[in-house]
C-alpha positions in Angstrom: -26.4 78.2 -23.0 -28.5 75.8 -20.5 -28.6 77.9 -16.9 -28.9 74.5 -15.7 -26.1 72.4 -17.0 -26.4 68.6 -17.5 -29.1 68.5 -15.1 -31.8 69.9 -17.4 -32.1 66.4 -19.0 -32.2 65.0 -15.8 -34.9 66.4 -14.5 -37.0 66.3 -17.8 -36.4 62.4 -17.3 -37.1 62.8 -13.8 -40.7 64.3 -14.6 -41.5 62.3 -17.4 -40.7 59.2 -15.4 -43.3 60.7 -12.4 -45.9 61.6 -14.8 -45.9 58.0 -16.3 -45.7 55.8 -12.7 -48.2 58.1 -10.6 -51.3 57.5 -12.7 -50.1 53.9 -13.2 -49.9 53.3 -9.1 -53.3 55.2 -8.6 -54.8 52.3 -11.7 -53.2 49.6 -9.7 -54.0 50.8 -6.0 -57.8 51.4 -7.4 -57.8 47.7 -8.6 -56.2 46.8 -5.7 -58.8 48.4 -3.3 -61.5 46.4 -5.1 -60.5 42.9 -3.4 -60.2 45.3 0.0 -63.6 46.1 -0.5 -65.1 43.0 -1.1 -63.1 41.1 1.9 -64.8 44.0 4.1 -68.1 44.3 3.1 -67.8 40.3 2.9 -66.9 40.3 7.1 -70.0 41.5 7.5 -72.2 38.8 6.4 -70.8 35.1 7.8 -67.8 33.3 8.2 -68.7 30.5 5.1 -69.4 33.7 3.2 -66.0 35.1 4.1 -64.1 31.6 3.6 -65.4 31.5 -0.1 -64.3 35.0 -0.9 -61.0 34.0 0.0 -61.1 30.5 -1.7 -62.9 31.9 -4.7 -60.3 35.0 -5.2 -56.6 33.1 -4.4 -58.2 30.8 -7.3 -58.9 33.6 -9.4 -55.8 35.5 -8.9 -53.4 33.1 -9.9 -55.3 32.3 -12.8 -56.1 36.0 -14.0 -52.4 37.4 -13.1 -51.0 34.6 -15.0 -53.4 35.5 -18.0 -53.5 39.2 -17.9 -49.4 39.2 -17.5 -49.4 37.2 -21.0 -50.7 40.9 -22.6 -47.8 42.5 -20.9 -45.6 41.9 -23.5 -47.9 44.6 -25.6 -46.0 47.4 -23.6 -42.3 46.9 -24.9 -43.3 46.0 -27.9 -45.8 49.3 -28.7 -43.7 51.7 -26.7 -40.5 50.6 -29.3 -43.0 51.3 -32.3 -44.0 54.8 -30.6 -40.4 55.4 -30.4 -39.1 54.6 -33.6 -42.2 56.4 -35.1 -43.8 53.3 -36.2 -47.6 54.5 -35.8 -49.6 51.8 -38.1 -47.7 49.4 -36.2 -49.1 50.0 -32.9 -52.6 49.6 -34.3 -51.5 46.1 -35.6 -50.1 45.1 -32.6 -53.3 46.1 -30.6 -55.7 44.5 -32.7 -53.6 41.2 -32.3 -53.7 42.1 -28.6 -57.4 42.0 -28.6 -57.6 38.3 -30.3 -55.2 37.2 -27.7 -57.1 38.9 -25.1 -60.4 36.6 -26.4 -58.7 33.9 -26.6 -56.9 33.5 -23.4 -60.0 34.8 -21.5 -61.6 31.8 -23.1 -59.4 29.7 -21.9 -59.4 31.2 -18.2 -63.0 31.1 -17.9 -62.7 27.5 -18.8 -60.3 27.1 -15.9 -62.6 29.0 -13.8 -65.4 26.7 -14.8 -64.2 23.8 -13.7 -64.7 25.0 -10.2 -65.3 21.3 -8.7 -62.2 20.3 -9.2 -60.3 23.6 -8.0 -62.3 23.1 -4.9 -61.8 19.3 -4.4 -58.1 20.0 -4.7 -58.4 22.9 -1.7 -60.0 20.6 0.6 -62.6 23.1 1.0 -65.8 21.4 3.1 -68.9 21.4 1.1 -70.4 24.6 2.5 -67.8 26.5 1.3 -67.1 25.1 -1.8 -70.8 25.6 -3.6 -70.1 28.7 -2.6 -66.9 29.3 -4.3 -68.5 26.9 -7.3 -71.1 30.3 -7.6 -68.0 32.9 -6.9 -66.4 31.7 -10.0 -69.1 31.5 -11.6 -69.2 35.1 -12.0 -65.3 35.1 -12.3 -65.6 33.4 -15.4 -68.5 35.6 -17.6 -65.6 38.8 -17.0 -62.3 37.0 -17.8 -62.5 38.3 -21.2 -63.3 42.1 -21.0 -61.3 42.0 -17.8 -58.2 41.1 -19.9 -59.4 43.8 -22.7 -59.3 46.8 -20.3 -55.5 45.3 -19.0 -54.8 45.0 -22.8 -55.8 48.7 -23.2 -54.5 49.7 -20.5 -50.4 48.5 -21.4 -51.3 49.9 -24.6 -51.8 53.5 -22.6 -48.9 53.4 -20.7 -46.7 52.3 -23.6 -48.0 55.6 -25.6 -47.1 57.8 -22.1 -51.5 58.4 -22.2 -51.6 56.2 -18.6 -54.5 59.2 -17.2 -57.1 57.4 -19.7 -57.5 54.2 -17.8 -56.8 55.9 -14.8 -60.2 57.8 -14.9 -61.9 54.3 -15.8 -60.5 53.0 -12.9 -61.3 55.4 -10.0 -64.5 55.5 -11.7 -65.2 51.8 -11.3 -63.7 52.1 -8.1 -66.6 54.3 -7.0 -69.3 52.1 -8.2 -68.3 49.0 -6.4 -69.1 49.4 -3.2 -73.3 50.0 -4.2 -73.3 47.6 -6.3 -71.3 45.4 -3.9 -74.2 45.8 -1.6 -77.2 45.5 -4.0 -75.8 41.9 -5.1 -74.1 40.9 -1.8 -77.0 42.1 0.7 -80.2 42.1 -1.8 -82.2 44.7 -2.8 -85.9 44.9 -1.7 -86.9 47.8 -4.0 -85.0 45.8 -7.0 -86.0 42.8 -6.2 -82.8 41.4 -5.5 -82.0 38.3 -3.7 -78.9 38.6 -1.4 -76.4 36.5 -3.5 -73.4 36.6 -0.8 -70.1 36.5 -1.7 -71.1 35.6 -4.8 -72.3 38.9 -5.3 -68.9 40.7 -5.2 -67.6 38.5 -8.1 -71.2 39.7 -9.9 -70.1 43.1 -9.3 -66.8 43.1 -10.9 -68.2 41.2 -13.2 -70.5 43.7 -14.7 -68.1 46.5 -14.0 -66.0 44.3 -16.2 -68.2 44.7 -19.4 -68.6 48.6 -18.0 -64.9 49.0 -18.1 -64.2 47.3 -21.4 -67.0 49.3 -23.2 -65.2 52.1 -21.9 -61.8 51.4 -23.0 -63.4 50.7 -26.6 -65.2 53.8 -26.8 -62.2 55.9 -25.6 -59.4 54.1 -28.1 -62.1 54.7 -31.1 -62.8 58.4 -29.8 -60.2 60.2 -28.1 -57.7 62.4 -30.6 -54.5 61.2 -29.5 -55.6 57.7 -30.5 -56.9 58.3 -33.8 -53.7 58.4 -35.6 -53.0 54.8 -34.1 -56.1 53.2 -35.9 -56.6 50.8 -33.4 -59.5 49.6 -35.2 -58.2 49.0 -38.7 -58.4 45.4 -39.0 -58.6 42.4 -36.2 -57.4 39.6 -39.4 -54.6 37.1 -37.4 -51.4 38.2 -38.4 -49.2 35.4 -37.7 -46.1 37.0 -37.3 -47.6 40.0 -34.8 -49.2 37.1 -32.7 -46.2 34.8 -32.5 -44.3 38.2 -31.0 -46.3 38.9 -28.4 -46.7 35.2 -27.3 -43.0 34.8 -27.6 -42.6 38.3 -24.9 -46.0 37.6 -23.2 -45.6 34.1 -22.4 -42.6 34.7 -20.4 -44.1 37.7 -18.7 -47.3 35.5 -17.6 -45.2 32.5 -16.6 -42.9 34.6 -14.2 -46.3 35.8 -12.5 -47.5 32.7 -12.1 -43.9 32.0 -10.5 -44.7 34.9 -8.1 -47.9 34.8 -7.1 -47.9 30.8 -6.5 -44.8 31.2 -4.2 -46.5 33.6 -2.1 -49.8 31.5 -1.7 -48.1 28.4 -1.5 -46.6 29.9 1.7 -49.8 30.1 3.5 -50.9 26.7 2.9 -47.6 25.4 3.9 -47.1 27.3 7.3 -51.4 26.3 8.1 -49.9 23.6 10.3 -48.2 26.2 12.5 -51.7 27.3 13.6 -53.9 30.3 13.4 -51.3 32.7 14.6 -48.8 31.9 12.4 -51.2 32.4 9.6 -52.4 35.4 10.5 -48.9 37.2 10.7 -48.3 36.1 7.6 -51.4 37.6 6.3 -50.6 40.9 7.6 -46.8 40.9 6.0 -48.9 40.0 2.8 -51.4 42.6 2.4 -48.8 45.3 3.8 -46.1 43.4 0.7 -48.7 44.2 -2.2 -48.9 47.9 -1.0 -45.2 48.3 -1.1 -44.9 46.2 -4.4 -47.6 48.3 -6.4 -45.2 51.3 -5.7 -41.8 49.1 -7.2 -44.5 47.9 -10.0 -45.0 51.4 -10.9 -41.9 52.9 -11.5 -40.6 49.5 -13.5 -43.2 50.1 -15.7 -42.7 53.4 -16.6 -38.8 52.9 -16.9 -39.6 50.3 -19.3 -41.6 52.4 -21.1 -39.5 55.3 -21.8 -36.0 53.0 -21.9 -38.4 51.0 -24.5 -39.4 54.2 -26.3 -35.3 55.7 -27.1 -34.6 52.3 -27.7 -37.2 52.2 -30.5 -35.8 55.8 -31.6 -32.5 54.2 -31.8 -31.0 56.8 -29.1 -28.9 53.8 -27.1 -27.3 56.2 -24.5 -30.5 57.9 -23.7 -32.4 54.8 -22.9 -29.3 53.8 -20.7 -29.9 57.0 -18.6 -33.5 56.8 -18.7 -33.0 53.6 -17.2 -30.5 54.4 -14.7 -33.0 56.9 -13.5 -35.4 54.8 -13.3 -33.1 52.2 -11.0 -32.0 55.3 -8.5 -35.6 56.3 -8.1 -37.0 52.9 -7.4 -34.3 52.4 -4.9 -34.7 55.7 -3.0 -38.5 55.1 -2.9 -37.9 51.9 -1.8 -35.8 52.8 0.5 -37.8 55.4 2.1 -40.8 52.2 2.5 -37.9 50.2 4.3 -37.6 53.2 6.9 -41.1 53.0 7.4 -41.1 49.5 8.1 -38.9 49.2 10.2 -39.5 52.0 12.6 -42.8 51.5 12.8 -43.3 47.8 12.2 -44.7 47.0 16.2 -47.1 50.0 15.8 -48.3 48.2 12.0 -48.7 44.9 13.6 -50.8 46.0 16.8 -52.7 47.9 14.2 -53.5 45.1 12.5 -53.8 42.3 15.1 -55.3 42.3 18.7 -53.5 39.2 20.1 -50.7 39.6 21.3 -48.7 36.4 19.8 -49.8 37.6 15.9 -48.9 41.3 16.9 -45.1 40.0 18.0 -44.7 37.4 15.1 -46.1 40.2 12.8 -44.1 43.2 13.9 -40.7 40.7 13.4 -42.5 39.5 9.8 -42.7 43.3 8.8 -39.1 44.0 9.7 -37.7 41.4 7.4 -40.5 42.8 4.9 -38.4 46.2 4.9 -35.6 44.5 3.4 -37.1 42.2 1.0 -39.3 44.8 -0.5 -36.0 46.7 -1.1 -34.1 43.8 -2.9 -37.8 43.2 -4.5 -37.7 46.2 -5.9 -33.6 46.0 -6.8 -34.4 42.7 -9.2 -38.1 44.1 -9.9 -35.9 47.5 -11.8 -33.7 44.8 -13.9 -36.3 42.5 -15.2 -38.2 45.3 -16.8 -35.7 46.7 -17.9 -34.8 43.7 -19.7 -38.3 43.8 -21.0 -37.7 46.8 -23.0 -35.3 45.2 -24.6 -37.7 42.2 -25.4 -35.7 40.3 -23.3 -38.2 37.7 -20.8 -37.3 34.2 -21.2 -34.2 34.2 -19.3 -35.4 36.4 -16.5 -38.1 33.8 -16.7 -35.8 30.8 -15.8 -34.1 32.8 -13.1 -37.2 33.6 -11.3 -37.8 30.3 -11.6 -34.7 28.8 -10.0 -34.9 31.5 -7.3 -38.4 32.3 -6.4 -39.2 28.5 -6.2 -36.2 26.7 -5.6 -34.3 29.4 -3.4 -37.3 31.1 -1.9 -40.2 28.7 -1.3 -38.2 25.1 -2.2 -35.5 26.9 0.7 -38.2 28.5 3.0 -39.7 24.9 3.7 -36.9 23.2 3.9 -35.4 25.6 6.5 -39.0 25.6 8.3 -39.3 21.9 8.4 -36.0 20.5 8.9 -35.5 22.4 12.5 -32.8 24.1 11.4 -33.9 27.5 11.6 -34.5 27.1 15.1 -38.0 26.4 16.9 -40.0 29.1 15.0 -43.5 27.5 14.0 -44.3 30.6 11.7 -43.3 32.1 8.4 -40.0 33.8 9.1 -38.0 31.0 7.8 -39.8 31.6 4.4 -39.0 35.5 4.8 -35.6 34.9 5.3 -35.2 32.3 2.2 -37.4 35.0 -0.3 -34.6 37.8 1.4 -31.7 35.2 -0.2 -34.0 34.8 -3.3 -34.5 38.2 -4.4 -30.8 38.6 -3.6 -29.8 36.0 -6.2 -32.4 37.0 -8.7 -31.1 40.6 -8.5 -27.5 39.7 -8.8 -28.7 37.2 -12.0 -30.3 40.2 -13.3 -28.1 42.3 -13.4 -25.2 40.3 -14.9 -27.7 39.6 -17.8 -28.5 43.6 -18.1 -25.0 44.6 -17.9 -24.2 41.8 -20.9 -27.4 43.4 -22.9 -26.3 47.2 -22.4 -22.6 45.9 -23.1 -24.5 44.7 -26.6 -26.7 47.7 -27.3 -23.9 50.3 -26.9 -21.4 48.7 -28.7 -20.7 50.5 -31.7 -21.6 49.0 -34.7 -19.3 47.3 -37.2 
């Protein structure tokens, strides 16, 4: 008999679950703390210098998100072939991975490229935008084995082996800030001319084609990934490619969704002046920490709902996911609490003057509660990923993030009727009603697709 009664299973899930999302945060916080380290060590050379970083990286993220997301459908899809025991089939899917990896880095460097267009559209005065011409530059030569180490890496965490990219991470991580200054301050003893901000995109560049190397070397070598043959045969398969571009394409268009509301919110509130920007900045950077936490535990929910799902074990995916949706929550939760009692202390941290400290401090306290319902509708679109389920979600995000959230957020900020705010709380409290609606759309939609997958058959 089980001392520990139906809470054995429980907390197997439980640690399972933590095992897979902590060394998927620590991947994404390390990639995260690479722009962190380039804005710094950027402040530290001249204001043009600075502007082009930003210009040159809010051009490159929404292209590269939008790309990389794309491969995202690789992690349903292999962690359903793990479960069911399909092991030649992960290798299949992987190698068609790579293609699509080439491909759409192809195509995103040729975005990239065409950097005199991207800056003519920004405004950007000509200073800055020869600058950003040079910053993407770089971009564009590490698209491609940028988007091989993402498709490796949703290959890791769909076989639960998330620590290998981890390490290849941290240890990038640690090599950026030399190099950073080699190529952003020059190097008399190399010979190195100071290339600016330039240089930071050089940098991740080359740590790119590092990385990627990496990645290669570790699916060919390590033990674990042998009996995956990940390097049996790179022919187009048809039928494999039109599956993950029917998940991926989805996946990459809700990103785009996400990440073009958010910067569309800073070049609609610039009007309200410098201090409206600026505490909006600060609720951004403080909104990616908080969401790289909600990220993680959706993907490893999705993982392991994916996995029984592929083993055919319907109930056990319903708890796994359940657990998944109560842990998110709490941890969200706890964020929230954070937040909000400490939100004037955050802001004054952040900002000096006065009027971006106050605007900032109220900014973070609605940021307590939209992270929550963030996380809330994050939990039931992955879960609806493991069931290969992304073009509805896709729709909803959509109607919500856009229309509701940013289409609503202006409105409300421009018509007056929010009162005589000149800052982005109007466009908090519309993404607050936004990720309320998506949440309640999404979980209609997962309820309907359990109802479906526990159904007994005919």
């Amino acid at each position: 008999m089980n001392p520990d009664g139906p809470l054995a299973p429980q907390r197997t899930r439980l640690k399972q679950l933590l095992r897979l999302a902590g060394p998927v945060l620590v991947s994404q916080l390390a990639v995260m703390a690479n722009g962190v380290i380039d804005t710094v060590m950027a402040g530290h050379l001249s204001p043009t210098e600075l502007a082009s970083l930003g210009l040159g990286t809010s051009i490159y993220i929404i292209a590269y998100v939008s790309l990389l997301s794309v491969l995202l459908g690789l992690s349903p899809i292999v962690a359903q072939h793990f479960g069911a025991g399909r092991i030649d089939a992960i290798g299949i899917a992987f190698g068609q991975s790579l293609l699509l990896s080439i491909l759409l880095g192809a195509l995103g460097s040729m975005l990239l490229l065409g950097a005199t267009n991207w800056t003519h559209l920004s405004g950007a005065p000509p200073e800055v935008a020869d600058k950003v011409k040079s910053y993407l530059f770089w971009c564009a030569l590490g698209v491609i084995p940028a988007l091989i180490v993402r498709a490796f890496s949703a290959l890791c965490t769909a076989v639960s082996r998330p620590r290998l990219v981890m390490w290849i991470n941290l240890a990038s991580l640690c090599a950026k800030v030399p190099l950073n200054a080699i190529l952003m301050y020059g190097s008399d003893a190399l010979v190195i001319d100071p290339m600016g901000a330039a240089g930071a995109a050089c940098s991740s560049c080359l740590l790119s084609y590092a990385c990627a190397v990496a990645v290669l070397l570790v699916a060919r070598r390590d033990r674990a990934m042998r009996p995956f043959k990940l390097f049996g045969s790179f022919r187009p398969q048809p039928k494999q490619l039109l599956e993950l571009l029917k998940l991926g394409l989805p996946i990459g268009g809700t990103a785009f969704i996400d990440v073009s509301a958010f910067a569309s919110i800073a070049l609609l509130i610039a009007p309200f002046g410098a201090a409206a920007s600026a505490s909006q900045q600060v609720a951004s950077s403080l909104t990616g920490v908080a969401y790289m936490f909600s990220l993680a535990l959706a993907n490893a929910t999705m993982v392991l709902t994916a996995q029984s799902l592929g083993a055919g074990q319907m109930q056990a995916a319903r708890e796994v996911a359940g657990l998944g949706m109560r842990t998110a929550m709490i941890t969200a939760a706890c964020i929230a609490l954070v937040l909000l009692l400490g939100n004037d202390l955050i802001a004054n941290a952040y900002a000096s003057d006065p009027e971006v400290a106050q605007t900032a401090a109220i900014l973070i306290a609605w940021l307590a509660i939209h992270q929550w319902l963030d996380s809330l509708q994050l939990q039931y679109a992955f879960v609806l990923r493991a069931h290969k389920i992304a073009n509805l979600p896709f729709w909803i995000y959509v109607a919500c993030l856009w229309g509701i959230g940013l289409g609503g957020g202006a409105w409300l900020s421009f018509s007056g009727w929010f009162g005589p705010f000149q800052d982005a709380r109007a466009f908090w409290w519309a993404g607050i009603v936004a990720c309320a609606a998506a949440a309640i759309a999404l979980r209609i939609l997962s309820q309907q697709t359990w109802r479906r997958a526990l159904a007994p058959s005919a």
